[in-house]
N, C-alpha and C positions, 0 to 999 in steps of 0.2 A: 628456464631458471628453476622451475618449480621439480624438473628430472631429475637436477642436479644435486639436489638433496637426499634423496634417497640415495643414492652412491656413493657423496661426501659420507654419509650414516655409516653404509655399508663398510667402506673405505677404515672409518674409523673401528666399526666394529670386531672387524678379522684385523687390523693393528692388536685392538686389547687382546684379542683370542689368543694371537701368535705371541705376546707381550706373554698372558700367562701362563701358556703351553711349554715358553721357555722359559721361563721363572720355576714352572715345576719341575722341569728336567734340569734344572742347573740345580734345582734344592734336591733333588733326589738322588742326582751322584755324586753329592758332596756328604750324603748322608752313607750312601755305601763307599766313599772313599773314608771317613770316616769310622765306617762301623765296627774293622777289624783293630784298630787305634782301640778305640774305647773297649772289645772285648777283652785284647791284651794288659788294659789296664786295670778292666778288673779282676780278671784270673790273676793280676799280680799281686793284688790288693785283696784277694781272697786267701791267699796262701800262704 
């Protein structure tokens, strides 16, 4: 019982890790799918 904890832990640990491993890759390519959007609006709005 007492083994079983450290790997439930661990278990849960690399869940969060890979949780926000891919939280940051889904925010960083919606940042560069995004980023030619937003230049083109401001060159438009510049000009």
């Amino acid at each position: 019982m007492a083994s079983s904890s450290p790997d439930s832990e661990l278990t849960v640990g690399k869940r969060m890790m890979w949780f926000v491993i891919l939280w940051l890759v889904g925010f960083a390519g919606t940042m560069l799918l995004a980023l030619p959007f937003h230049l083109l609006v401001a060159a438009a709005m510049h000009h």
